[in-house]
C-alpha positions in Angstrom: -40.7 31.3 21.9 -38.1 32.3 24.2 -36.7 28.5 24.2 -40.3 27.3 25.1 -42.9 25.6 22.6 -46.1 27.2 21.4 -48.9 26.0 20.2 -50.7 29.4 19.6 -51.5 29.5 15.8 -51.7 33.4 15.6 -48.8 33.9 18.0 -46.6 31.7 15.5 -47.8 33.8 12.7 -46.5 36.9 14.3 -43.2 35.4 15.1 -42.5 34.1 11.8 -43.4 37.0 10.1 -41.4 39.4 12.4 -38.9 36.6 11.6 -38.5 36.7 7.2 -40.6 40.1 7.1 -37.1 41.8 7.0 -35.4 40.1 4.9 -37.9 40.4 1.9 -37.9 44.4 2.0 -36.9 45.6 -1.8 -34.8 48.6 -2.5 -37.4 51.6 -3.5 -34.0 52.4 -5.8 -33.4 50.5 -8.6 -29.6 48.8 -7.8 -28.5 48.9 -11.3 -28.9 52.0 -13.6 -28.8 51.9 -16.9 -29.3 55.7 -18.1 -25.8 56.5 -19.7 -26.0 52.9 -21.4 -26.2 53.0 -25.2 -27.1 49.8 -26.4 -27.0 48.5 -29.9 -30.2 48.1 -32.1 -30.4 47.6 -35.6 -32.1 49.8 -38.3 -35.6 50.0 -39.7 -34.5 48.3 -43.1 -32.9 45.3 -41.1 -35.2 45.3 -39.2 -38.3 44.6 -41.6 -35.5 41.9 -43.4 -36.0 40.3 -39.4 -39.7 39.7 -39.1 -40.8 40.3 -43.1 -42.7 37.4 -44.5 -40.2 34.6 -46.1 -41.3 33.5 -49.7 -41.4 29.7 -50.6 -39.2 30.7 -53.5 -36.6 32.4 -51.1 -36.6 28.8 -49.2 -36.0 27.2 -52.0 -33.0 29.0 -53.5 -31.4 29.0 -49.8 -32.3 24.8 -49.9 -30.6 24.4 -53.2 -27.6 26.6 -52.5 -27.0 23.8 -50.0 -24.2 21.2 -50.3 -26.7 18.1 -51.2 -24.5 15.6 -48.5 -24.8 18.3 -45.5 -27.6 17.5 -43.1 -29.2 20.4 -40.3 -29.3 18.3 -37.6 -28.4 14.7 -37.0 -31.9 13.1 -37.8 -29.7 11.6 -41.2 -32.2 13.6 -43.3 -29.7 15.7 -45.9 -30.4 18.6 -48.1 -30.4 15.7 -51.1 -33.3 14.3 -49.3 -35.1 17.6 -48.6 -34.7 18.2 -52.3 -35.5 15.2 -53.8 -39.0 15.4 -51.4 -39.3 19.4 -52.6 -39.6 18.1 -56.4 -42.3 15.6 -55.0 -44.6 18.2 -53.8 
């Protein structure tokens, strides 16, 4: 403190709080408004389409629609693999 060294705990407290205390007082305003914004949503319909329960037979048609030599990700498993395993089931 004042170019000397202290050893007080609570004295240290105080100056390091004095020290950041200012720095880490918000805005009571919000710096970005957002009240002429529209944004875009989807409708009800689409919306049930979204999170509505996926039938095993939907999955299937979408599986055999497929190209059999095309693969989702590079694991080397292809849709003629994933259907040839479907029949197994």
């Amino acid at each position: 403190m004042n170019g000397q060294w202290c050893n007080d705990k609570e004295v240290v407290k105080t100056k390091v709080r004095e020290f950041f205390e200012p720095r880490f007082v918000g805005e009571s305003e919000p710096m970005v408004r957002l009240d002429n914004v529209r944004f875009n949503s989807i409708s009800d319909e689409d919306n049930e389409l979204l999170v509505g329960v996926v039938s095993e037979k939907e999955v299937k048609n979408v599986v055999w629609s497929c190209e059999s030599s095309k693969s989702l990700s590079p694991d080397g498993f292809n849709f003629s693999f994933i259907k040839f395993c479907w029949v197994c089931l």
